[in-house]
N, C-alpha and C positions, 0 to 999 in steps of 0.2 A: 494732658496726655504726656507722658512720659517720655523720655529721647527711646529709641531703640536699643542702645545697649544696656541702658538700667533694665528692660524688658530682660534681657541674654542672662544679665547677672543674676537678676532675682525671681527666676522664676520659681525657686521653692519658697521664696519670701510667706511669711503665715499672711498675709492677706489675699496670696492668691485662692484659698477657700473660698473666701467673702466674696471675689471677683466673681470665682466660677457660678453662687446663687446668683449673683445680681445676672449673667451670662444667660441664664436659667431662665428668668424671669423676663430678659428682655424676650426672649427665644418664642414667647408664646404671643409674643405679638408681631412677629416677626411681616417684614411689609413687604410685597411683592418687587422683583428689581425694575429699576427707572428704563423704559425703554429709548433710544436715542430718536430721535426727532430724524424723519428722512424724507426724500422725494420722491412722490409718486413713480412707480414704476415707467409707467405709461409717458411721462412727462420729461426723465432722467436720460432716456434712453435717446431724445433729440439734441443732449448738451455734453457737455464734457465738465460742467459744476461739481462740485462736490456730493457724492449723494448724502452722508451723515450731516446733518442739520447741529450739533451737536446739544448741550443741554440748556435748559436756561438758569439760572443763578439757585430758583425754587427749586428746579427739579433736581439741578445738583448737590443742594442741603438736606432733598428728601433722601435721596440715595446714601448722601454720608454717613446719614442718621441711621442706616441699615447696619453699619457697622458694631458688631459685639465688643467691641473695644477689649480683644483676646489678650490672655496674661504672656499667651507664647505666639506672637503673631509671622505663624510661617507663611505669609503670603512676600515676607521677604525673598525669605531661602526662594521663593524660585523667582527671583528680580534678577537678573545679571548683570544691572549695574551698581544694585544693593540700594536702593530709594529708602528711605523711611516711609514706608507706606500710611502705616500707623498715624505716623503724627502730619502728613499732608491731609489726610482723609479728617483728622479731627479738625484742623484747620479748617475746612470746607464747610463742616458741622455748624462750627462756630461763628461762619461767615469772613472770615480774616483769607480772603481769595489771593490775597498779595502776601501775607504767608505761607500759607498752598506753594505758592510758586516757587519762595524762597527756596522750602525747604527740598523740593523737587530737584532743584540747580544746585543741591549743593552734591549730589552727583548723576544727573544728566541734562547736559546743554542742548538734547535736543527732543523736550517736551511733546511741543506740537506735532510732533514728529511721529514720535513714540505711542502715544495716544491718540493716531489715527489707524498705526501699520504695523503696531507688531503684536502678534500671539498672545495676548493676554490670558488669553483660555488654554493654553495648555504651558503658562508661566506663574506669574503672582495669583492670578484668580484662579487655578486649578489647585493651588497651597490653598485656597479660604478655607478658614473653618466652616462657613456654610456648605462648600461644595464637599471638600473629606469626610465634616462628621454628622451634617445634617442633609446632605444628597438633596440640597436645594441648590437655584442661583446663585453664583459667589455675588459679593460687592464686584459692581463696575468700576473697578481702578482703573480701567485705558480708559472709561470715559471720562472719570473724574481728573487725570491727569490732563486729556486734552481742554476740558472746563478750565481748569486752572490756567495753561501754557495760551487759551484763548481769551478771557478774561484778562491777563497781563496785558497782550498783545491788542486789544482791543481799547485799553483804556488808557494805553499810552506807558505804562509802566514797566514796559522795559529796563532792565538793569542789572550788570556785567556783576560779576564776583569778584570776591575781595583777591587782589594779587601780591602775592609772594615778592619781597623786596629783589629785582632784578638782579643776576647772576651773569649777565653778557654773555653765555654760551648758545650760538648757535643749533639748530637742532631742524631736521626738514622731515616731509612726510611725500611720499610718493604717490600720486592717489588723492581723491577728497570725498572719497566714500563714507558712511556712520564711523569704520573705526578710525580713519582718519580727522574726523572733523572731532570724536570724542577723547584722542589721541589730542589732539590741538590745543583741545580746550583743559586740558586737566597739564599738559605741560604750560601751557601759557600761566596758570593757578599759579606754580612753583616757581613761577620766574623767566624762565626761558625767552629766546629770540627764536621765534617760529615761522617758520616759512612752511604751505603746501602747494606741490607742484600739482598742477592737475592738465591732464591731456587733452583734455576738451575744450570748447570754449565757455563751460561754464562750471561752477563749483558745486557738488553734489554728489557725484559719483552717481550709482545706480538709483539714488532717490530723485535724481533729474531724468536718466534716461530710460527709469524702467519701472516706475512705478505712475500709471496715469493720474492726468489732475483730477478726475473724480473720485478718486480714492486720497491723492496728496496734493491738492493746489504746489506749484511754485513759491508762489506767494511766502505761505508757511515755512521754506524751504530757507529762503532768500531772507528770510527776517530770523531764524534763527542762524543762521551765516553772519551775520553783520551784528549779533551778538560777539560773536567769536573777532571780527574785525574791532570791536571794539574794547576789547582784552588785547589786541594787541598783534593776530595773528595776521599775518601776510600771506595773500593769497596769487597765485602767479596760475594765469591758464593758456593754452597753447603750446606745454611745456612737455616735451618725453626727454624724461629722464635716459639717459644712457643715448639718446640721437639730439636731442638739440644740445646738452649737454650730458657730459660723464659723471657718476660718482667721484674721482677725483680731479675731474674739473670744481667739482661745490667743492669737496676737499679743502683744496686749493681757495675757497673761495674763505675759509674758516670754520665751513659745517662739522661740529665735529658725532653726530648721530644721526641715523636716516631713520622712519620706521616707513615700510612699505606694506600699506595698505591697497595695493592696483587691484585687488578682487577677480572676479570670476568672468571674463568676458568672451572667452571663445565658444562660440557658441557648438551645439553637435547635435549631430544628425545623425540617423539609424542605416545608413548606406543602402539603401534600398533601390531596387530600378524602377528609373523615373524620373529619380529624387532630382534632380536635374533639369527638370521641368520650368519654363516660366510659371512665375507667380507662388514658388513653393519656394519659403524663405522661416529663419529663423525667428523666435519672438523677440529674440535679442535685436534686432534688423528691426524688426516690425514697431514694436515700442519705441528702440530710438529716433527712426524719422517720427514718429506720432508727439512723443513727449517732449524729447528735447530740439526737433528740429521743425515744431507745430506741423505737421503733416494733415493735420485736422479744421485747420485755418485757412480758409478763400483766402487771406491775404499774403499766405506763402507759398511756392512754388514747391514744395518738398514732393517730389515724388511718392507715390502711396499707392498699393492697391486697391481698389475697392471691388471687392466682390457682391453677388447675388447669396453662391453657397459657398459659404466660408467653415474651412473647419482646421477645428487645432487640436493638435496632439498633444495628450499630457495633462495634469491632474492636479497639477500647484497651483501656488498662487499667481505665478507668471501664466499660465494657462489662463486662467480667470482671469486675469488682467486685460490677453489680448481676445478673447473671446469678447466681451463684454466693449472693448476700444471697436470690434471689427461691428459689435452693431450697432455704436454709434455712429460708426460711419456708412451704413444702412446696408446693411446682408439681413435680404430675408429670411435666411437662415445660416443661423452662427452653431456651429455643433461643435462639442464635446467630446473627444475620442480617447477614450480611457481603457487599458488594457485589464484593469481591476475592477471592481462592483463601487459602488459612493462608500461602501465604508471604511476601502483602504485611500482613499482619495488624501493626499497631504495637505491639500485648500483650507483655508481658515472657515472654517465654518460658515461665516457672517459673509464671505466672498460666496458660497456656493448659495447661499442663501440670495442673495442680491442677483448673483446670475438666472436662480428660478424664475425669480421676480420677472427677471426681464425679458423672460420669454430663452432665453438659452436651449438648446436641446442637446442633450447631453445621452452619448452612447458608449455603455459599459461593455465591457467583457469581450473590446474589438480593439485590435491592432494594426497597423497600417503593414501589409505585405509588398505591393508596388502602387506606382501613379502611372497612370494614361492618359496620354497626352496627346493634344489635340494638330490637324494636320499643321499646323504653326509653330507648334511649341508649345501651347500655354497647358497646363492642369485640366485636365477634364473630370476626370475619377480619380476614386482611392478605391483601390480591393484592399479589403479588411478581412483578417484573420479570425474566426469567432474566436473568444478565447473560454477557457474555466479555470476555476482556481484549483488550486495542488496545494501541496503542504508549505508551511512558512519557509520564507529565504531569510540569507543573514540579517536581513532588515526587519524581520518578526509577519512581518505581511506574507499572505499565501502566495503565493507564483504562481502566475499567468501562464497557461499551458494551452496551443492550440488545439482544434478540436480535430483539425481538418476541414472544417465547413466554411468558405468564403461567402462574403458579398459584397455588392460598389455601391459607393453612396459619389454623388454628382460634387463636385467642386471646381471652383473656378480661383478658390484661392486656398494654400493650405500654408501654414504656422507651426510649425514644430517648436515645440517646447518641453521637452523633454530633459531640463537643463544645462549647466555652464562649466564651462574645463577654464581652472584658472588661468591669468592672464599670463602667457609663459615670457614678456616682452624681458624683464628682471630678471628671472633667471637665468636668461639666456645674454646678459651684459655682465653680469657677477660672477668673475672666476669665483671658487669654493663655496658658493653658495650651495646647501645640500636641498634637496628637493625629494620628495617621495616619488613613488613610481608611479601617483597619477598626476603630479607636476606641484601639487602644492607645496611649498614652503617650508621644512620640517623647524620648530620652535624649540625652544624648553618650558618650564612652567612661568620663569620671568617674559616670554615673548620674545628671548634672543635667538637670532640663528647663527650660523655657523661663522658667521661674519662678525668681526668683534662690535662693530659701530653700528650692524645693523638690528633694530629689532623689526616682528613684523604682527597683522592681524589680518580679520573678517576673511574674505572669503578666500584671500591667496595663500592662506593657511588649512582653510574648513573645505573646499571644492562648494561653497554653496551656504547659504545658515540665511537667517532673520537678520531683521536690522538690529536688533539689540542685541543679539549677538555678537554680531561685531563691534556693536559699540562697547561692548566690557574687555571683548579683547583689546583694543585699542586702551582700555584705562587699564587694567594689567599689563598693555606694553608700557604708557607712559613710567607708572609705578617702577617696572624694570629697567628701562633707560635712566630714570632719575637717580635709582640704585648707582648703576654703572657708572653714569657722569662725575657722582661725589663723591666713589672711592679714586677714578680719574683725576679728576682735576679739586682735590679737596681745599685749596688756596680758594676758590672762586663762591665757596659756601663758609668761609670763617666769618664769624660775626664781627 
């Protein structure tokens, strides 16, 4: 298999003819795609396990082998951290699974990660040739990546990337979210002395407190972390930047670039009366004591609601997250309240799918108008707005338009997830930092802001994205910063 960029150069090469029959040829034996191995519905829904089982060794050779081995392989172009898909996938083919992984890390450090949670289907697998020009399955790259990053991880072969002879420039990260930990790992590459501050007491960011373990074990989290510790990065938790210390406090300390990665955590709410209710709380709230504070665990005291009829607002994948977390912790009824039909729904597919599974109920074309609450305080009802759809909003999707027709559905506990307003804690410690008018971060195309030292990424820049999205932002900041440091300080890269 060929590197990717010989692919770039040569694609009018006179052998790509020959390629396209042999493409042809494969095409009519084409094999149905490898389904992932999971857990019983019935069975999943009493644990907090992971449910993707992932593949076994055979069945990930079978799927490799599905591969056309394309002469223009656009399942890159929609990577955002530019993987060589290509030549991991033939590696797989070939059996060479500690190849596979190489070649995955030589630009993302967080595999297992990435091929459990982020969008493949409307990323790299939405670019296949199978899915653009034969309107079949694409190849499963998220699952073959996870094979891969699990296969390493399993058989003890872990192993850090080659680094860049050491340059002694300081450099910190705000934040230990994807683009901060992909930020880390790609300056640690070139040299650097990396430090990330992280506010909580543990390292992750939103992949610890907001993505549950049935969908991302810890585990997985914690072992590709301690990749990064072992390249070199220093990790510090309990830390707010600008309250336990200032920007030019680290200054002062020798830092001489920040990139702030702090993401999206202020949670919001539709201001409705009611809303004020006990037991009607954010997903941002809800997920945190659940994921990173075990809320889910007899052995921890975390506070937690448990409801009967549990319902959550909103249609992402955070929505499916706490729906699906709320009947694990037994609501015999977890509903769905979505102001659009399933087909504007933003959910990863394979999430709305799994929530079917488990019995979810899910109610379209209704919006929450107020809550009524019970003589105590707590949630009793939600009056809901019928809705229909109208012509498309700036987002391409039709707009939810009430009809005038209400009805109540019983709750005793409700979840709003209807999204995150970035975290304003940064901007509001950084005289001349520039900020857009809904608080994110304004950048340029290097990831610098308006701050000379600072660059930034993920979601304090996007108001919200995927995790490899941020994780590319975050390697487009490093790449900018590295820029800046060496016209900086050029004495400290002379050979």
């Amino acid at each position: 298999m060929k590197d990717l960029e010989y692919y770039k150069k040569e694609r009018s090469a006179p052998w790509r003819a020959e390629l396209r029959k042999q493409i042809k040829a494969k095409e009519r034996t084409l094999k149905p795609r490898t389904e992932m191995i999971e857990q019983e519905p019935l069975e999943r829904i009493k644990n907090f396990a992971e449910v993707n089982q992932g593949l076994t060794p055979e069945m990930a050779i079978a799927e490799a082998q599905r591969c056309l081995d394309c002469p223009d392989p656009t399942c890159v172009d929609g990577c955002p951290v530019n993987i060589n898909i290509p030549k991991f996938v033939k590696k797989i083919e070939s059996n060479d699974f500690e190849g596979a992984i190489q070649v995955i890390k030589e630009s993302n450090t967080l595999p297992a990660v990435c091929g459990r949670v982020c969008p493949q289907e409307q990323q790299c697998e939405a670019n296949c040739f199978y899915n653009v020009k034969l309107q079949k399955p694409p190849i499963a790259i998220g699952y073959l990546e996870r094979f891969a990053a699990d296969y390493e991880r399993n058989n003890g072969l872990g192993s850090t990337p080659e680094i860049e002879k050491r340059n002694g420039i300081k450099v910190a990260s705000v934040g230990s979210g994807p683009s901060a930990l992909a930020w880390s790992a790609d300056m640690a590459r070139k040299g650097y002395d990396v430090t990330v501050f992280e506010a909580l007491h543990e390292i992750g960011g939103v992949l610890k407190y907001g993505i549950p373990e049935f969908r991302l074990p810890n585990d997985i989290i914690d072992y590709e972390i301690e990749t990064l510790r072992k390249m070199g990065v220093k990790f510090v938790t309990n830390f707010v930047v600008g309250r336990t210390a200032t920007f030019d406090d680290l200054r002062a300390q020798g830092f001489k670039a920040f990139f702030i990665g702090s993401g999206a955590g202020l949670p919001r709410f539709m201001g409705l009366p009611g809303e004020n209710s006990i037991n009607i709380l954010s997903a941002n709230e809800f997920l945190t004591r659940v994921n990173l504070m075990k809320g889910f665990r007899d052995d921890y005291d975390t506070p937690i609601p448990h409801g009967k009829n549990v319902v959550v607002v909103g249609g992402g994948n955070t929505a499916m997250d706490s729906v699906r977390t709320a009947k694990r912790l037994g609501a015999e009824h977890a509903y769905i309240v979505y102001r659009r039909s399933k087909e504007e729904m933003p959910a990863r597919v394979e999430e709305v799918k799994h929530a079917e599974q488990e019995g979810i109920e899910f109610i379209f074309l209704a919006n929450p108008r107020e809550y009524i609450a019970d003589e105590k305080g707590h949630v009793k009802k939600v009056v809901l707005d019928k809705m229909e759809l109208g012509e498309p909003d700036e987002s391409g999707r039709r707009r939810p338009i009430p009809t005038g027709e209400t009805f109540e559905l019983e709750a005793d506990v409700v979840i709003v997830a209807i999204g995150l307003s970035p975290n304003p804690l940064v901007p509001h410690v950084v005289p001349g930092l520039k900020t857009s008018k809904w608080g994110t971060i304004i950048v340029d195309d290097d990831m610098h802001t308006s701050v000379e030292d600072m660059f930034a990424g993920g979601d304090i820049i996007r108001g919200g994205a995927t995790v490899i999205l941020a994780m590319g932002d975050g390697r487009r900041a490093a790449a900018g910063m590295h820029k800046y440091l060496k016209a900086k300080y050029p004495e400290k890269f002379e050979a």
